[in-house]
NUTI-141440 format. One record per residue: residue number from 0; x, y, z of N, C-alpha, C, CB in turn. Coordinates in pm, whole numbers, m for minus. Each point is the difference from the previous one (the first is absolute). Glycine has a CB too. Example, Ala and Ser with C-alpha at 12.3 -4.5 7.8 and 13.67 -1.06 7.14 Angstrom:
REM residues 2
<node 0; <1319; m569; 780>; <m89; 119; 0>; <90; 120; 0>; <m189; m117; 125>>
<node 1; <154; 222; m197>; <82; 119; 6>; <m77; 109; 73>; <118; m63; m215>>
***
This chain:
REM residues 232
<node 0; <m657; m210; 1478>; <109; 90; 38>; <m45; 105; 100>; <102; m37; m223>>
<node 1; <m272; 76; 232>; <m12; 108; 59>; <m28; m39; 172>; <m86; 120; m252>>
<node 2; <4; m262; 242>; <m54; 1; 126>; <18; m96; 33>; <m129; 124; m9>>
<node 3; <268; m228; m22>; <24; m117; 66>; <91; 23; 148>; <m17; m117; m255>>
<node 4; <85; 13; 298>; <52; 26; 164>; <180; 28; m85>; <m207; m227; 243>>
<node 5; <242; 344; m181>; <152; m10; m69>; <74; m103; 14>; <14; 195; 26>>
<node 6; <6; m206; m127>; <125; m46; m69>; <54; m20; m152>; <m45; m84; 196>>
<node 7; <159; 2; m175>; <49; 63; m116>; <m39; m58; m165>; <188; 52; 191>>
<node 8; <m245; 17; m288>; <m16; m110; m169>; <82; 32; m76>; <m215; m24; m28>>
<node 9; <257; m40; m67>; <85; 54; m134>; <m113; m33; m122>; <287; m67; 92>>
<node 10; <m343; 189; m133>; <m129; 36; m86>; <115; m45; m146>; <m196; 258; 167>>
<node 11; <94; m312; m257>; <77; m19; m180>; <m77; 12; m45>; <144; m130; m29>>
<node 12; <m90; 121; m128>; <m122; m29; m121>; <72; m115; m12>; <m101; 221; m144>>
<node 13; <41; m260; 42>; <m34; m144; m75>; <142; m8; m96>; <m315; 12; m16>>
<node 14; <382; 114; m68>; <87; m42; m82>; <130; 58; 46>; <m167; m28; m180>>
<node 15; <211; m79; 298>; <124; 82; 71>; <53; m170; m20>; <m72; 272; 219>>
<node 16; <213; m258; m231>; <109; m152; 25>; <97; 38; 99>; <5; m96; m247>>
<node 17; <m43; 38; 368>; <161; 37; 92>; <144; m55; m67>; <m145; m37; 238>>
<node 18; <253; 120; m172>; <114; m38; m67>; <64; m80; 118>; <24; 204; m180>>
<node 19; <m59; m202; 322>; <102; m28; 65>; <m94; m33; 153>; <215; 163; m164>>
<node 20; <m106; m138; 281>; <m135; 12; 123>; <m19; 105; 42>; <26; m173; 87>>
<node 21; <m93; 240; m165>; <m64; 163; 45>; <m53; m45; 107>; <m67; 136; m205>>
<node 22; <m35; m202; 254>; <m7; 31; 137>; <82; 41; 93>; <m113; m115; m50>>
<node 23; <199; 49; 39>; <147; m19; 152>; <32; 136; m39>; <150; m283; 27>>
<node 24; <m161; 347; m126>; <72; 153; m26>; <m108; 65; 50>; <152; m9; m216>>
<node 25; <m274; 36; 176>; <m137; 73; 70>; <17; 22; 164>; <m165; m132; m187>>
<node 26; <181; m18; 234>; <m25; 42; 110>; <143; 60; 115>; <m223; m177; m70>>
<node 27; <266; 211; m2>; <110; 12; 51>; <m50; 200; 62>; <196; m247; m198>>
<node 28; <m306; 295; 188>; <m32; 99; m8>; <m155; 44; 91>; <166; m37; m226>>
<node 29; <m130; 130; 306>; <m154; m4; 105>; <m88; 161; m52>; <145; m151; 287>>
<node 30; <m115; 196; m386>; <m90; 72; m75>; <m213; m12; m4>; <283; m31; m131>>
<node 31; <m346; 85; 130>; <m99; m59; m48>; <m79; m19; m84>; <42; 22; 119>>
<node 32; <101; 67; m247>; <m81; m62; m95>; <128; 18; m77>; <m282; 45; 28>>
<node 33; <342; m153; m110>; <74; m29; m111>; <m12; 18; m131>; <26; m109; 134>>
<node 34; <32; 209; m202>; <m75; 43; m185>; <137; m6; m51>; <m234; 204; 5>>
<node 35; <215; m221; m127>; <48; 8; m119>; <m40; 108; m75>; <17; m211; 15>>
<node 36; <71; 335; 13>; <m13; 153; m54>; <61; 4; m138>; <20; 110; 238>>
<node 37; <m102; 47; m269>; <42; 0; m138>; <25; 216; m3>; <m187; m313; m126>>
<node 38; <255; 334; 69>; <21; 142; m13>; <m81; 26; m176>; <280; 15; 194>>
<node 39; <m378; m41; m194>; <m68; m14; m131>; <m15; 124; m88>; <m118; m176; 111>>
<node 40; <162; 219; m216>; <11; 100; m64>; <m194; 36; m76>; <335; m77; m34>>
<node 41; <m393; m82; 67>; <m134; 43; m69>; <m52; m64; 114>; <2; 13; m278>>
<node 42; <m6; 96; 438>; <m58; m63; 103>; <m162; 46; 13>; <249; m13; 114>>
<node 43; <m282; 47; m211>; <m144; 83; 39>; <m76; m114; m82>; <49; 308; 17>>
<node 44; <5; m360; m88>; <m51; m124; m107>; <m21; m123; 72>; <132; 84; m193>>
<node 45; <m62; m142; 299>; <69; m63; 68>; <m85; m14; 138>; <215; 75; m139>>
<node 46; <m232; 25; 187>; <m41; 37; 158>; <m113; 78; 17>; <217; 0; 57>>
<node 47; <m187; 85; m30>; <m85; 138; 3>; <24; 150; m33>; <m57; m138; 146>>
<node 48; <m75; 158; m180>; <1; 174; m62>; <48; 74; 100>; <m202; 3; m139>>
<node 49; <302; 69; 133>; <81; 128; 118>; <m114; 76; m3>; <276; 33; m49>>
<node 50; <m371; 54; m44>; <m86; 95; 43>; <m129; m57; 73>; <95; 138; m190>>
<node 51; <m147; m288; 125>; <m76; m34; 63>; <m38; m59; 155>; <25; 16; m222>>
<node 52; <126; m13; 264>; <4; m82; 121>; <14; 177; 78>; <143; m326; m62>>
<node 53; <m71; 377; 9>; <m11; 157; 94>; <m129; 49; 37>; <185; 82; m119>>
<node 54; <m301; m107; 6>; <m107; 85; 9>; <m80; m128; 97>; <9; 189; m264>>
<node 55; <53; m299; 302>; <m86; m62; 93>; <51; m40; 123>; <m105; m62; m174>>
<node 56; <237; 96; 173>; <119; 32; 151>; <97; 104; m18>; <13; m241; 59>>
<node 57; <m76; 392; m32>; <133; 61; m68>; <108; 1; 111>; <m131; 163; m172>>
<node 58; <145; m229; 317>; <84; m83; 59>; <113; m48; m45>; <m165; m35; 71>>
<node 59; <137; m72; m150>; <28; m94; m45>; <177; 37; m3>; <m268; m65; m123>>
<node 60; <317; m41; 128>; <182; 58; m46>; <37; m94; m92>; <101; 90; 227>>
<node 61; <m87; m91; m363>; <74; m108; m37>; <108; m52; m18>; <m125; 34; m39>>
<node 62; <213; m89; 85>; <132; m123; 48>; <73; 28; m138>; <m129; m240; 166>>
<node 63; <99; 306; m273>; <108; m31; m147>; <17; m136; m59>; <140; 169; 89>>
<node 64; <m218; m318; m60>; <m29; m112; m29>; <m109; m48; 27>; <177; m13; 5>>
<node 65; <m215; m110; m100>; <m114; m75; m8>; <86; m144; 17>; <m181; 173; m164>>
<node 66; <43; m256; 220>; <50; m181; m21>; <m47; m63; m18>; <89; m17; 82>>
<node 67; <m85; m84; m212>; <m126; m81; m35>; <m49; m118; 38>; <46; 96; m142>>
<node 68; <m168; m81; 162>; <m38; m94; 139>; <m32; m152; m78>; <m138; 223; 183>>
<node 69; <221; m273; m263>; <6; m167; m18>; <101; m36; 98>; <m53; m24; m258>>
<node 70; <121; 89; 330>; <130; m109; 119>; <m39; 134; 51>; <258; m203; m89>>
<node 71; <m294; 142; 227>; <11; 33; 111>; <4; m28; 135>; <m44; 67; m142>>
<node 72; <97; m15; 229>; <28; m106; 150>; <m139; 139; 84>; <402; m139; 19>>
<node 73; <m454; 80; 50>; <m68; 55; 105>; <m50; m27; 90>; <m7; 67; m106>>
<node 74; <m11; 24; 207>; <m16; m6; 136>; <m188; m4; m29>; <276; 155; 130>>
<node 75; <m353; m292; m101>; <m105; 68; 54>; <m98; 50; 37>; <92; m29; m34>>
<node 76; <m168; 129; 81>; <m90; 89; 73>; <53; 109; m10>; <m81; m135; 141>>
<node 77; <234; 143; m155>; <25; 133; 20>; <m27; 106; m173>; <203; m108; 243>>
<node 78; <m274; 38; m329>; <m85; 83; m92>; <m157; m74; 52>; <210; 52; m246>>
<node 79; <m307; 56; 255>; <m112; m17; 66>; <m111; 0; m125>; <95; 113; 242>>
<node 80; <m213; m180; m228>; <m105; 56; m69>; <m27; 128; 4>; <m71; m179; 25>>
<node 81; <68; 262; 85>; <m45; 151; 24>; <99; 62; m65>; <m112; m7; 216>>
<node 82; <210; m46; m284>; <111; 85; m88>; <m53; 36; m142>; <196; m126; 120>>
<node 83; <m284; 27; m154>; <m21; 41; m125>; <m153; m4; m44>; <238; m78; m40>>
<node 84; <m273; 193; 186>; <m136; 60; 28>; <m24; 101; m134>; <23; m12; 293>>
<node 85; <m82; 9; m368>; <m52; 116; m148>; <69; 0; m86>; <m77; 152; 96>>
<node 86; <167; m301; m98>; <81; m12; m105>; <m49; m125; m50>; <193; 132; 80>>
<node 87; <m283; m237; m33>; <m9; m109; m61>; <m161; m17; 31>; <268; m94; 17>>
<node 88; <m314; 29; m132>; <m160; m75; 40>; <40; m147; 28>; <m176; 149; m176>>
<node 89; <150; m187; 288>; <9; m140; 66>; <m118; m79; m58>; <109; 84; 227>>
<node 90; <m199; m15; m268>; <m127; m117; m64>; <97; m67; m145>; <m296; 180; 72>>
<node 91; <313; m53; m138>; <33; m50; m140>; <101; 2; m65>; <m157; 40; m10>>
<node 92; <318; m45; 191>; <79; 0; 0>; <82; 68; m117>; <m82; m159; 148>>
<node 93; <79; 266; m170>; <20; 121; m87>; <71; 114; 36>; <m181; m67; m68>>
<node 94; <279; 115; 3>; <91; 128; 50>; <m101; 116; m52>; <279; m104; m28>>
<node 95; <m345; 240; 152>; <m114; 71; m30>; <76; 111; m67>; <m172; m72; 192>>
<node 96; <317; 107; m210>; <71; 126; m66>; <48; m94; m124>; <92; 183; 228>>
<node 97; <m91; m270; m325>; <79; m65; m87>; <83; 102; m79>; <m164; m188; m7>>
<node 98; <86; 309; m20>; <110; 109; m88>; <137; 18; 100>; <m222; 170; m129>>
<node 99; <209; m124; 256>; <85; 17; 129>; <111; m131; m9>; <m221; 124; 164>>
<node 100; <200; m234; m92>; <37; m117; 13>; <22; m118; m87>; <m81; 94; 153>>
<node 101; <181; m68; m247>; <23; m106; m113>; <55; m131; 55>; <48; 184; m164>>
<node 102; <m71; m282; m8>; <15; m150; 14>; <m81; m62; 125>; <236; 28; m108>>
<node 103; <m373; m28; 110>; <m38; m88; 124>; <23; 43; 142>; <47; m165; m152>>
<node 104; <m22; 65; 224>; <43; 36; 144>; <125; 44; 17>; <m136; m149; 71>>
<node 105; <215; 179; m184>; <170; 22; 8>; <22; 140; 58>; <61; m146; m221>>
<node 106; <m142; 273; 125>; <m20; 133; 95>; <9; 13; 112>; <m106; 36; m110>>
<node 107; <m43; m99; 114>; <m74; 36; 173>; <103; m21; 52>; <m232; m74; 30>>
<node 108; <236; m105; m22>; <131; m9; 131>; <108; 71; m15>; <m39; m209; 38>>
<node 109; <125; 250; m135>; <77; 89; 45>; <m25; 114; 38>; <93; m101; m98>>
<node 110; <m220; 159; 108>; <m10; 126; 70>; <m71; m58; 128>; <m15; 182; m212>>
<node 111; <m44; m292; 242>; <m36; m28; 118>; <135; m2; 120>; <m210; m131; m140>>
<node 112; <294; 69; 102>; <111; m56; 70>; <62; 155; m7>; <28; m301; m70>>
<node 113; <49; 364; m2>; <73; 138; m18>; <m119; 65; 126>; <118; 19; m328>>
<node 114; <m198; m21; 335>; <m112; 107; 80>; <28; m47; 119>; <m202; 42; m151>>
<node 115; <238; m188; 217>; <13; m21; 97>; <150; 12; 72>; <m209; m110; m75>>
<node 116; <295; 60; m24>; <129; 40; 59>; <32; 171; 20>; <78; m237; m119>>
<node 117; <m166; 275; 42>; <6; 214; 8>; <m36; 7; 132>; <m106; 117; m243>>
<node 118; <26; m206; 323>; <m53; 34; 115>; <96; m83; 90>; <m251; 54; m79>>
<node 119; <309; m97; 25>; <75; m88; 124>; <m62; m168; 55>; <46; 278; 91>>
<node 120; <m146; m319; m173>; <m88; m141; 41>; <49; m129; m73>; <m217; 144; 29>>
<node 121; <366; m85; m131>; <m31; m134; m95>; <198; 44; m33>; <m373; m30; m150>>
<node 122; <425; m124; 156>; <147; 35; m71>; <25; m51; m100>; <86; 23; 162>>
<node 123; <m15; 28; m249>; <2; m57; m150>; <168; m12; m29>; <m257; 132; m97>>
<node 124; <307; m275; 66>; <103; m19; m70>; <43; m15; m140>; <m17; m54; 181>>
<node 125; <100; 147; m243>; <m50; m36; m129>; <190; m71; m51>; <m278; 247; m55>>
<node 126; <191; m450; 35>; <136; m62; m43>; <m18; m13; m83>; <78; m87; 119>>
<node 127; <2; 75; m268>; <15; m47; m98>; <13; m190; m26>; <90; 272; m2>>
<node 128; <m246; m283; 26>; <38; m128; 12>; <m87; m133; m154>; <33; 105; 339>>
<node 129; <m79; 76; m383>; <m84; m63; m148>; <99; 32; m170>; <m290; 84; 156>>
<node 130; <298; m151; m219>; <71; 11; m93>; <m74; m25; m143>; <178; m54; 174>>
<node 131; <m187; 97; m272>; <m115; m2; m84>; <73; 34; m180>; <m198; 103; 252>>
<node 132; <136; m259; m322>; <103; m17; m74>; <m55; 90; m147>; <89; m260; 135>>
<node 133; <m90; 283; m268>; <m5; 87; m111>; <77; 64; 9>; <m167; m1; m35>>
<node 134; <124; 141; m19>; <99; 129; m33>; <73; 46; 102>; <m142; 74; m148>>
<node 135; <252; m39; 199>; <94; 15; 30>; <m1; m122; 113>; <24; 260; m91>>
<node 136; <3; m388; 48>; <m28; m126; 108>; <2; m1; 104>; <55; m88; m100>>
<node 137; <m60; 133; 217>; <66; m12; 121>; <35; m143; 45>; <m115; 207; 51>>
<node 138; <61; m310; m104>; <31; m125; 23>; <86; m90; m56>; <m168; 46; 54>>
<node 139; <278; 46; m157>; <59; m49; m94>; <170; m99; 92>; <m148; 251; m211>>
<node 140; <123; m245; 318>; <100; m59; 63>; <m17; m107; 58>; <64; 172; 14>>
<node 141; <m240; m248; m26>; <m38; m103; 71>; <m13; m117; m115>; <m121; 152; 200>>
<node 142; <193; m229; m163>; <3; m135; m99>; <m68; m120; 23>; <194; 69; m38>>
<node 143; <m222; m166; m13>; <m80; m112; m2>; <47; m53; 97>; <m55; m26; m207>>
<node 144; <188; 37; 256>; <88; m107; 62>; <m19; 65; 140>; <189; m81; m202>>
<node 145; <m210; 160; 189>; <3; 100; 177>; <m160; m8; 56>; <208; 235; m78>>
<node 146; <m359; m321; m21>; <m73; m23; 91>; <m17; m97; 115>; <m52; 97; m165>>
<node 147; <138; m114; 272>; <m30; m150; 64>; <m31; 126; 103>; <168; m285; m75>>
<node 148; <m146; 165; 200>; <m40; 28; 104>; <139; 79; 73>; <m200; m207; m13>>
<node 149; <317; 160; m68>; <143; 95; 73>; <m4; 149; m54>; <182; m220; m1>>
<node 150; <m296; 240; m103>; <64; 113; m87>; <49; 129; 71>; <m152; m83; m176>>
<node 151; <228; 159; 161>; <59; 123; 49>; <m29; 74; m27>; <119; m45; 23>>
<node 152; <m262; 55; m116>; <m35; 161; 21>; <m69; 35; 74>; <21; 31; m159>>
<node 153; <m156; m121; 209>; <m40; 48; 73>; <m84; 96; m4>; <147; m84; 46>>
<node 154; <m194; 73; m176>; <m130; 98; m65>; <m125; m45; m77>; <180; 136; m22>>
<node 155; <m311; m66; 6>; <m37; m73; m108>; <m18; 60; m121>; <m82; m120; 146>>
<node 156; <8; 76; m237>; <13; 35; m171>; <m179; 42; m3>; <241; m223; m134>>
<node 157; <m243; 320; 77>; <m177; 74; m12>; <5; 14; m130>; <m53; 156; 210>>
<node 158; <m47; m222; m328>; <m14; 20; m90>; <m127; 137; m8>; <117; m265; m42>>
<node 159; <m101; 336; 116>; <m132; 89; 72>; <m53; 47; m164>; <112; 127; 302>>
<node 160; <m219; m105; m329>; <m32; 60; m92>; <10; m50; m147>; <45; 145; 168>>
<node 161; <40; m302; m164>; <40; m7; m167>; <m57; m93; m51>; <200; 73; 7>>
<node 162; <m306; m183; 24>; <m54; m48; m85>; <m101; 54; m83>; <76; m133; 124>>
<node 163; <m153; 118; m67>; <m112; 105; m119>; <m1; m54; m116>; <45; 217; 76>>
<node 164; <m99; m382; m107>; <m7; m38; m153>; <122; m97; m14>; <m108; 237; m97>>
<node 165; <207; m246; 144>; <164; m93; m57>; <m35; m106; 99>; <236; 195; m64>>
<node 166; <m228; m292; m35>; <74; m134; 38>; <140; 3; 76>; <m114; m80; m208>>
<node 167; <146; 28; 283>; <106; m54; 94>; <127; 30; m71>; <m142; m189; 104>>
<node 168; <175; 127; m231>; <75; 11; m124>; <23; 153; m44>; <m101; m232; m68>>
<node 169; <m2; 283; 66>; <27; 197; m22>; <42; 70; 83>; <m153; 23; m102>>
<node 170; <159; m96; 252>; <9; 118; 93>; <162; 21; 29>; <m254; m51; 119>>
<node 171; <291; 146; m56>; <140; 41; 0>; <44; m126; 117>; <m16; 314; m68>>
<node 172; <102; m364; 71>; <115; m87; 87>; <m90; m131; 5>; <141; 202; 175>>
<node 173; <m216; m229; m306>; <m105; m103; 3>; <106; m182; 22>; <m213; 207; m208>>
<node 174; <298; m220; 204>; <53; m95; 38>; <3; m24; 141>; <99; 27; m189>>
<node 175; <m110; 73; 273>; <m27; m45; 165>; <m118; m48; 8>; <123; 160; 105>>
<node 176; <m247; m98; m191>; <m140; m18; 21>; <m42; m129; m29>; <m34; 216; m45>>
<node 177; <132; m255; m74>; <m49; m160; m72>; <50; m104; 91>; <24; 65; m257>>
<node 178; <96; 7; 339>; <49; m90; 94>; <m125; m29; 118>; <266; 96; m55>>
<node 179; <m283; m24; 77>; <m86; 14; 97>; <m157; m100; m26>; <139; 263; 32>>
<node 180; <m152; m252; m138>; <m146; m33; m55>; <13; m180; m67>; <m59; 321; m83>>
<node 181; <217; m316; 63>; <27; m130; m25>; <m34; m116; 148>; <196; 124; m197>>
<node 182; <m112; m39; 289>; <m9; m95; 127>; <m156; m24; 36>; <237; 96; 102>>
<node 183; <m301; 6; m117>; <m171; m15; 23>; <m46; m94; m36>; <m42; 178; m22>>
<node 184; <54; m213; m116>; <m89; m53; m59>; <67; m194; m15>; <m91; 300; m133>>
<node 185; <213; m314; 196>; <53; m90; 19>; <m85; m77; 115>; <213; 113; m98>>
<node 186; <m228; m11; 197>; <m88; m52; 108>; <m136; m16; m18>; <143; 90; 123>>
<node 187; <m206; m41; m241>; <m180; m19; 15>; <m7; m167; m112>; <m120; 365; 8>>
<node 188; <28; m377; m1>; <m63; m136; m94>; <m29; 30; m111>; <m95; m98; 150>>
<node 189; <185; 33; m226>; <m33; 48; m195>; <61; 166; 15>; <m307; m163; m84>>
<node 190; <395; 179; 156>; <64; 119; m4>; <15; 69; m140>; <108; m90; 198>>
<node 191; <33; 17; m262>; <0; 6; m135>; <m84; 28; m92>; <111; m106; 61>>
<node 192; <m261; 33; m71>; <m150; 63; m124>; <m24; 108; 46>; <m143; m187; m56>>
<node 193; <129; 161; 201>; <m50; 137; 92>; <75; 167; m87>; <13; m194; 294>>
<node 194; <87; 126; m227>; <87; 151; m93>; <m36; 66; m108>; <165; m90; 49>>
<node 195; <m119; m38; m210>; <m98; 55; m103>; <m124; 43; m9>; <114; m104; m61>>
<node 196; <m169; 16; 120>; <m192; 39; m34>; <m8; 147; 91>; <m145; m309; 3>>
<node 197; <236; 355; 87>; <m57; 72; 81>; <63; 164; m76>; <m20; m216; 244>>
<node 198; <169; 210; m323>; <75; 46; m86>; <m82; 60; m120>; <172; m161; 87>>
<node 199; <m256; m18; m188>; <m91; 56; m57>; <m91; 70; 29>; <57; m121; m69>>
<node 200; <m103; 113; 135>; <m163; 60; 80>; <15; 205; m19>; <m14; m270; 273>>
<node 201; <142; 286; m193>; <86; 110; m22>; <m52; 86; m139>; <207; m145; 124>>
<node 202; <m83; 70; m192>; <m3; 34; m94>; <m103; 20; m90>; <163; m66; 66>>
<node 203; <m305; m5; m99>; <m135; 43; m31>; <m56; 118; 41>; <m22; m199; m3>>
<node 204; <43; 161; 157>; <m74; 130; 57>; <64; 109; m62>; <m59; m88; 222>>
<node 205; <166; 147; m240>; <143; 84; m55>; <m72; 55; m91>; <220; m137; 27>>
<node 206; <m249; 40; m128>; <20; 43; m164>; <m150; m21; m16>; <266; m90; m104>>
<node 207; <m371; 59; 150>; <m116; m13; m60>; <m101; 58; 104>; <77; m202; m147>>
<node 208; <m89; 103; 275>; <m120; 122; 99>; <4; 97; 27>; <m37; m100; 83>>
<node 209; <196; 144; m2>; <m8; 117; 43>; <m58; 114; m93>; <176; m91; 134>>
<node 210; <m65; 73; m263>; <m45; 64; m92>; <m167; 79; m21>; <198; m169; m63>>
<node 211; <m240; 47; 31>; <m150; 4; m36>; <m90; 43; 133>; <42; m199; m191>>
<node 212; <m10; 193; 305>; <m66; 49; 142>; <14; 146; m41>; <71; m193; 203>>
<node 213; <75; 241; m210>; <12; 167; m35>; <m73; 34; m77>; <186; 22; 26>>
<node 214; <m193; m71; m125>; <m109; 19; m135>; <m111; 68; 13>; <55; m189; m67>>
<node 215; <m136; 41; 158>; <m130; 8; 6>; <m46; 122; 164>; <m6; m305; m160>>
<node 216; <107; 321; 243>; <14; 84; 74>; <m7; 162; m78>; <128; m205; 145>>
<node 217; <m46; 242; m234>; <m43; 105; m67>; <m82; 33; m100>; <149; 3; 74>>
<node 218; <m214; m103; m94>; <m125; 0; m142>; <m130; 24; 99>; <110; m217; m214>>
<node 219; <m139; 167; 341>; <m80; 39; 101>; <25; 113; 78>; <m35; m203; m5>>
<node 220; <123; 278; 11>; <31; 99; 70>; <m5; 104; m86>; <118; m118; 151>>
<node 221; <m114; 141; m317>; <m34; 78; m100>; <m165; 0; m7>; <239; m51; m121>>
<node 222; <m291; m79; 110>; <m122; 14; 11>; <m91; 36; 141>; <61; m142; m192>>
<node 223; <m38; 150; 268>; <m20; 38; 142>; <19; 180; m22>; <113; m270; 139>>
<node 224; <9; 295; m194>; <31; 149; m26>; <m145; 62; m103>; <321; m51; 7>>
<node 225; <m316; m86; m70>; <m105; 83; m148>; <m107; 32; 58>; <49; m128; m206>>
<node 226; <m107; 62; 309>; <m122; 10; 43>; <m25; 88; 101>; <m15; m195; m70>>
<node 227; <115; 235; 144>; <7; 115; 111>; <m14; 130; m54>; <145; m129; 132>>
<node 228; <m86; 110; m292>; <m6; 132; m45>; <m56; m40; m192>; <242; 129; 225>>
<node 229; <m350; m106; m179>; <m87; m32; m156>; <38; 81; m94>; <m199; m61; 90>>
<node 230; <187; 63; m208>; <33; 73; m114>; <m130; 89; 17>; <152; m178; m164>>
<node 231; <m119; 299; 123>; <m91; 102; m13>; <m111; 6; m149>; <206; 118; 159>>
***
């Protein structure tokens, strides 16, 4: 994104389902950079610390929104490596403020990008073009029947944040997902075992390793403590 020849990508994660042809809607727009904003009531959780970003740009202006960087359209070059000069270690690809700059790279870039449009180097559109299904659904209007290739919405679906541990079956609007995972596995070889064995596999890890990794993660980290600080 920083130092290729411009033009244009549409950046994702991994657990997004289009509903429709978002593209043909994207590009309908010469912005250079496309977000999916949020007016977040717990934006410091979310993005970044307001005091911490002052005491390291007290410049800085912030826009009254954040956007989370699983969908995004961008221009580019026009965010640079030299943008995120004393904010990142490039060896060990690491955010160097993590208290400052929450969730990963989600912060930074929004204060990278906000820093540049403050200056006038970078334009930001913010479409509503992500929809994200659980508590208060926003996706509660997209049906099984509206995924083809005609669909009319024209958006996609971000499960951003909700697996964490659930099977396909637990997750909120999990009937699009099975849809989805059905057609997959139609196309691979031994699709069908594939599924279970891969379902089971899951589920072990769930209820028995993970478990026991945490375990043995804090029975070494108590003893590590004991020894830093000996009994008197």
């Amino acid at each position: 994104m920083t130092d290729s020849p411009a033009r244009r990508l549409l950046l994702l994660d991994s657990d997004i389902v289009f509903t429709g042809r978002l593209i043909d809607r994207l590009e309908e727009f010469d912005e250079d950079l496309i977000v999916e904003s949020f007016d977040e009531t717990a934006f410091e959780e979310e993005f970044f610390s307001f005091d911490g970003v002052r005491k390291l740009d007290p410049k800085f202006e912030f826009p009254s929104y954040g956007f989370n960087t699983g969908q995004i359209v961008a221009t580019t070059a026009k965010i640079t490596k030299q943008d995120f000069a004393g904010l990142v270690d490039w060896q060990t690809r690491t955010v160097l403020h993590p208290k400052v700059f929450k969730m990963g790279e989600q912060g930074l870039l929004n204060y990278v990008a906000f820093r540049r449009a403050q200056r006038g180097e970078l334009t930001i559109r913010r479409e509503p073009f992500m929809v994200r299904p659980g508590k208060g659904d926003s996706a509660a209007h997209i049906q099984l029947k509206d995924l083809n290739s005609e669909g009319q919405n024209r958006q996609l679906i971000h499960w951003a944040g909700l697996r964490w541990g659930k099977t396909l079956e637990e997750m909120p609007r999990s009937e699009i997902l099975l849809h989805f995972e059905e057609i997959y596995y139609k196309r691979v070889p031994f699709g069908r075992l594939l599924r279970k064995w891969r379902l089971a596999q899951f589920r072990v890890d769930r209820t028995f390793i993970t478990p026991f990794k945490i375990l043995v993660k804090k029975i070494l980290a108590r003893l590590k403590g004991s020894k830093a600080h000996p009994a008197v």
